[in-house]
VODOBA-218645 format. One line per 2 residues: number of its first residue (from 1); for each residue x, y, z of C-alpha. Coordinates in nm, 3 decimals, always signed. Layout:
BEGIN
NUM	X Y Z; ...;
This chain:
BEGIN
1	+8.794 +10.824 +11.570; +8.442 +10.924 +11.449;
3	+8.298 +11.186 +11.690; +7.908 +11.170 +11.743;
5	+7.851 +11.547 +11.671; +8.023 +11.435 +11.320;
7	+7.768 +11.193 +11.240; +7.383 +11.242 +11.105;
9	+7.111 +11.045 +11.289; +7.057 +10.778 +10.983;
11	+7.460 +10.718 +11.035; +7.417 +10.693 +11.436;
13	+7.113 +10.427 +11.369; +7.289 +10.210 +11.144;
15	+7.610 +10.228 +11.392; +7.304 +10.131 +11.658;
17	+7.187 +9.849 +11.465; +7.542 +9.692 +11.387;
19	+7.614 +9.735 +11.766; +7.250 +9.555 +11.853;
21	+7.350 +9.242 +11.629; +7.665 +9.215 +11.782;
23	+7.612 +9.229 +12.172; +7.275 +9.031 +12.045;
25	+7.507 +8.753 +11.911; +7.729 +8.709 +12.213;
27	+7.462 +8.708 +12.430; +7.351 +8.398 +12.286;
29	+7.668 +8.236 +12.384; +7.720 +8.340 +12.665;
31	+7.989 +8.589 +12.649; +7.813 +8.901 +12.785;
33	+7.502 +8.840 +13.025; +7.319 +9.154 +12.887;
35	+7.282 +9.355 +12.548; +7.418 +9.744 +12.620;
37	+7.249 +9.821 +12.264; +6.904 +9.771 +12.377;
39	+6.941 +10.037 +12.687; +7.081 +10.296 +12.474;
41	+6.872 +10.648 +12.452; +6.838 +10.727 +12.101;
43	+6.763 +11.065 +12.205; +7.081 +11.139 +12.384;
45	+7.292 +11.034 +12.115; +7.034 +11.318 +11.878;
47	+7.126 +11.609 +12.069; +7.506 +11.550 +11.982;
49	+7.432 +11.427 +11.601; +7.455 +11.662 +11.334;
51	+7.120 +11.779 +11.255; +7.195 +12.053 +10.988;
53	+7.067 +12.009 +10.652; +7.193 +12.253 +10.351;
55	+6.856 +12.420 +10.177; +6.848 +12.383 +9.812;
57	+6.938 +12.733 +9.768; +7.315 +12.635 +9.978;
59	+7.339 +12.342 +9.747; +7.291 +12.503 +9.406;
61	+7.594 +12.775 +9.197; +7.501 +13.137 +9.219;
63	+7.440 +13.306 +8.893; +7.797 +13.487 +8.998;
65	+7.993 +13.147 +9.049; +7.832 +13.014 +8.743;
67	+7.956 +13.324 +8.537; +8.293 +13.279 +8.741;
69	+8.362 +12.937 +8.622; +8.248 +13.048 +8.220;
71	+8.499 +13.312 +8.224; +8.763 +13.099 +8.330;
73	+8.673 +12.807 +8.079; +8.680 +13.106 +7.829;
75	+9.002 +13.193 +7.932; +9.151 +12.846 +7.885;
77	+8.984 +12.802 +7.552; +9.174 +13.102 +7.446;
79	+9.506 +12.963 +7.517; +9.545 +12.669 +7.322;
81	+9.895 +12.635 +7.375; +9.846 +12.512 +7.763;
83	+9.501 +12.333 +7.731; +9.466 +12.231 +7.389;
85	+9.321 +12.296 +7.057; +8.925 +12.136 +7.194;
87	+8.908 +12.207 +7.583; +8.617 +11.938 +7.584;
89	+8.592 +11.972 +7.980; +8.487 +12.317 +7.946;
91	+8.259 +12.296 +7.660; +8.085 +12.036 +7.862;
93	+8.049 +12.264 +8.137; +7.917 +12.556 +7.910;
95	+7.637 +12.310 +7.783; +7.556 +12.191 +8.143;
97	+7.526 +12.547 +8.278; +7.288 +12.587 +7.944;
99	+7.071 +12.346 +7.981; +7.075 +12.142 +8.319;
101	+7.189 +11.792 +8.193; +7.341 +11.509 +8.431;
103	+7.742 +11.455 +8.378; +7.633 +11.094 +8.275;
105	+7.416 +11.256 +8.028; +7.666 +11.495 +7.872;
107	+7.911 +11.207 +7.802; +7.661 +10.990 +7.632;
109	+7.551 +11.296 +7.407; +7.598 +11.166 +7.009;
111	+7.558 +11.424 +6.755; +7.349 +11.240 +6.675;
113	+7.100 +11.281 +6.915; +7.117 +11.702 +6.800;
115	+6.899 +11.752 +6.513; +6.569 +11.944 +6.425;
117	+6.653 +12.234 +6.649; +6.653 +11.988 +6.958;
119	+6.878 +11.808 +7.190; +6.709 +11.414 +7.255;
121	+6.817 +11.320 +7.556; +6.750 +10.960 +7.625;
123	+7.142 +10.765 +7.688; +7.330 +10.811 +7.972;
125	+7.700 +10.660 +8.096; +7.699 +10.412 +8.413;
127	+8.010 +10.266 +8.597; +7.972 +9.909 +8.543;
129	+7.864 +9.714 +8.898; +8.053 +9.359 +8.766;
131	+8.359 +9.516 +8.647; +8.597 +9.828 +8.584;
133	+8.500 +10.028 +8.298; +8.142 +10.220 +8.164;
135	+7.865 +10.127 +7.996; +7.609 +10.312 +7.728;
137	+7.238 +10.314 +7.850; +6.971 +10.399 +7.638;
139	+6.762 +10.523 +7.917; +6.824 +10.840 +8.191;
141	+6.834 +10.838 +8.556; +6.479 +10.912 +8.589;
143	+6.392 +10.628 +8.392; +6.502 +10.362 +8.647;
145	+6.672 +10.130 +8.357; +6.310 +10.127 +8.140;
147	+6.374 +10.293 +7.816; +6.064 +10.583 +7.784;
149	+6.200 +10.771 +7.508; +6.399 +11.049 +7.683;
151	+6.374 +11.433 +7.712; +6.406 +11.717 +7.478;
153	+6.565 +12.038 +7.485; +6.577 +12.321 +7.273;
155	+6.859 +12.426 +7.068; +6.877 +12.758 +7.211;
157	+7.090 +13.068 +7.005; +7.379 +13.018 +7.300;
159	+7.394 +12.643 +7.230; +7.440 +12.637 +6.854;
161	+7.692 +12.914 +6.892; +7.819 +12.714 +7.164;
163	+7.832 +12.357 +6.939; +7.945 +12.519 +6.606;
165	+8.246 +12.659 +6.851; +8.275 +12.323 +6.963;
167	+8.267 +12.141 +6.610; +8.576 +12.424 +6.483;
169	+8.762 +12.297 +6.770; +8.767 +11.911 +6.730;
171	+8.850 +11.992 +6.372; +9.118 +12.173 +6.458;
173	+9.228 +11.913 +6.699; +9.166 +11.643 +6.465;
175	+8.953 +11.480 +6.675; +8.683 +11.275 +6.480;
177	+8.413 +11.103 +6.711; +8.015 +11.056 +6.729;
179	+8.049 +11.156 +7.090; +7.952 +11.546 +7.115;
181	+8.256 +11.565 +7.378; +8.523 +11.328 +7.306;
183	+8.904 +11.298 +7.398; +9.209 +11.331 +7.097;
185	+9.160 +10.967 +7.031; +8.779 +10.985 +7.002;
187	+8.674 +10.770 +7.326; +8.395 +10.961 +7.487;
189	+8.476 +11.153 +7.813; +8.422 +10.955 +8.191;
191	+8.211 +11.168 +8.382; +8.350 +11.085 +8.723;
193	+8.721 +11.069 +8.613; +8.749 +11.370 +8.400;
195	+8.440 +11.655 +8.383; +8.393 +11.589 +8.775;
197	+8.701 +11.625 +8.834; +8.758 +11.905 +8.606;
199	+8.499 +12.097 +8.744; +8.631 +12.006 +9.106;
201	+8.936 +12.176 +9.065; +8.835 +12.463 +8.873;
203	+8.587 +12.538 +9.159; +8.833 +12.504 +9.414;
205	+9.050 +12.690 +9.274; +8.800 +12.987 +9.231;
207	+8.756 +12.968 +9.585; +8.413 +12.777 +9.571;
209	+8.301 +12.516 +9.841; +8.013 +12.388 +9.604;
211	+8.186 +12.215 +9.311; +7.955 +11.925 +9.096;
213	+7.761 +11.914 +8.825; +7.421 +11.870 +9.057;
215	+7.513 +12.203 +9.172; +7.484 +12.331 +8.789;
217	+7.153 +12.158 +8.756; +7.010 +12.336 +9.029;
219	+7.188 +12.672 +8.935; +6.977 +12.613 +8.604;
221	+6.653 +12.545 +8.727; +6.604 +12.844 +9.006;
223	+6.813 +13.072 +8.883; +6.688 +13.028 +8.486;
225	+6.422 +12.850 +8.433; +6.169 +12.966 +8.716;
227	+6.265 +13.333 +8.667; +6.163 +13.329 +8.333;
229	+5.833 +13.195 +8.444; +5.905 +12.847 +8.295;
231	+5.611 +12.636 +8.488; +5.718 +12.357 +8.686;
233	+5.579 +12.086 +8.493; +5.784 +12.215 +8.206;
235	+6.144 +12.219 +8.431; +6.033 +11.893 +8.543;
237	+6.015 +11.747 +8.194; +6.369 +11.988 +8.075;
239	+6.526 +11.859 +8.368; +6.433 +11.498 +8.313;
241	+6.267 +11.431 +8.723; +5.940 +11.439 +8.828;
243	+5.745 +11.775 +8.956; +5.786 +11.689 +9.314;
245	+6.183 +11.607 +9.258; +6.182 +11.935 +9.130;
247	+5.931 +12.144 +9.365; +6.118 +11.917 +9.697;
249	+6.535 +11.923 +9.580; +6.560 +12.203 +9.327;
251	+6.352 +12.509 +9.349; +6.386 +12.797 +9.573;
253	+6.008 +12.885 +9.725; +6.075 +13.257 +9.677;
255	+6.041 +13.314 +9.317; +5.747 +13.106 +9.313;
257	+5.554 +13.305 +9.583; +5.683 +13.633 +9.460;
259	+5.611 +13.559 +9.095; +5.278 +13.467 +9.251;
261	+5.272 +13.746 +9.461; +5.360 +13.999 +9.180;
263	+5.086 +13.934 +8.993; +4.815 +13.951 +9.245;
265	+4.964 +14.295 +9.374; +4.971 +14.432 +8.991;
267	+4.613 +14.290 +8.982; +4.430 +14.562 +9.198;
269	+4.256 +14.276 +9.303; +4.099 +14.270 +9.685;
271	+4.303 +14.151 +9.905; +4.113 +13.858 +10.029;
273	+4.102 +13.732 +9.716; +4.461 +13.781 +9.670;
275	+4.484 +13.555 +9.945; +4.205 +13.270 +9.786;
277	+4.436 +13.311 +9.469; +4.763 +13.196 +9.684;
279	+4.557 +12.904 +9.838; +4.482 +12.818 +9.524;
281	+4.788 +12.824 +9.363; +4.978 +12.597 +9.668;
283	+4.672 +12.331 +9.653; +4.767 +12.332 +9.233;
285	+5.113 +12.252 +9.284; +5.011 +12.004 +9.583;
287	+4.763 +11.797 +9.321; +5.049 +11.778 +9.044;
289	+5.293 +11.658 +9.296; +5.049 +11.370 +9.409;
């Protein structure tokens, strides 16, 4: 049984509406003279709903779990003998933690698609709805099934280490693919199946409650990106969302303000204009989220 406190008010009013429908029905015919539904108090059922909603910072990796899960990967990598010559779960990880992509977008990832000092990201893998199996999409998530040409990323010093590593290994596995992460036979890796999974039970077994690749995304973003003053129109476009996704769902408010902050203090500016330069600076990010 499915206590109340256990459920979240959009759970509670679609319960409610099946409930409605029901009694409504057999009212109708005659079964029941009255509809119970209709004289229930939403707001008694919303003080015993769960109401508790995990900030973006409780949803994203620390920098520590983050380093955590690398050192373990490294670990494995090091001992062929129990996980293989090309630990392609890992790898995959590494590059995620690098550079915020999606797990669909990680196992579409040709080599392809790695040239000129960039990563073009612009394919991701699906679960088909019609039938068992996955499909190859030349469009992201973002991109609501309209091909717009992608994203880019930088091939950073980290990430060519990182792929030349990478490219050693499948040789020495004898794996030969087009896929940048690819199992012994050469069949691309399933997101869902195998990284999530991967990186479920590696988390887990660290000891960590947060344990997808969403969380990496975020990790990437606050903990990365807006430290090193990358603006947000910029993470938007690395991250492949739009600037509000990214303000809303993946950005932690204090290193904006404090970055913000910082720089007005350092200023020697008066403080009342420090203040015009804050309202300022919200009412920016307000007009590029519109």
């Amino acid at each position: 049984m499915i206590k109340a406190g256990n459920l979240k008010k959009e759970a509670y009013r679609a319960f409610k509406s099946v409930l409605n429908l029901t009694f409504g029905f057999a009212v109708t015919k005659g079964y029941v003279d009255y509809n119970p539904a209709q004289r229930m108090s939403n707001q008694d059922f919303y003080r015993i709903c769960k109401t508790e909603f995990k900030s973006a910072e409780e949803k994203a990796m620390s920098p520590q779990q983050i380093e955590a899960i690398t050192e373990e990967v490294r670990k494995r990598i090091g001992n062929p003998k129990k996980y293989g010559e090309c630990y392609t779960c890992g790898y995959m990880f590494i590059l995620a933690s690098l550079t915020g992509m999606r797990a669909g977008e990680l196992c579409s990832l040709r080599w392809t698609d790695i040239a000129s000092g960039r990563i073009h990201i612009h394919t991701q893998q699906l679960k088909k709805r019609s039938s068992s199996g996955y499909e190859y999409v030349n469009w992201t998530k973002n991109e609501k099934g309209i091909p717009k040409g992608g994203r880019y990323f930088p091939v950073t010093i980290e990430i060519e280490k990182m792929l030349n590593e990478l490219r050693q290994a499948q040789k020495r596995a004898g794996i030969c693919s087009d896929w940048v992460f690819a199992n012994p036979d050469g069949s691309w890796i399933i997101a869902d199946t195998c990284y999530e999974k991967f990186l479920h039970r590696i988390c887990k077994n660290l000891g960590f409650t947060i344990t997808n690749n969403h969380a990496v995304r975020m990790y990437f973003n606050s903990y990365v990106l807006i430290p090193k003053g990358i603006e947000v129109t910029n993470r938007a476009k690395l991250l492949g969302h739009s600037v509000e996704v990214n303000l809303k769902n993946y950005s932690f408010a204090d290193y904006d303000y404090c970055e913000t902050a910082l720089e007005a203090l350092n200023s020697g500016i008066p403080i009342a204009a420090y203040t015009q330069n804050v309202i300022e600076f919200e009412n920016k990010k307000l007009r590029k989220s519109l």
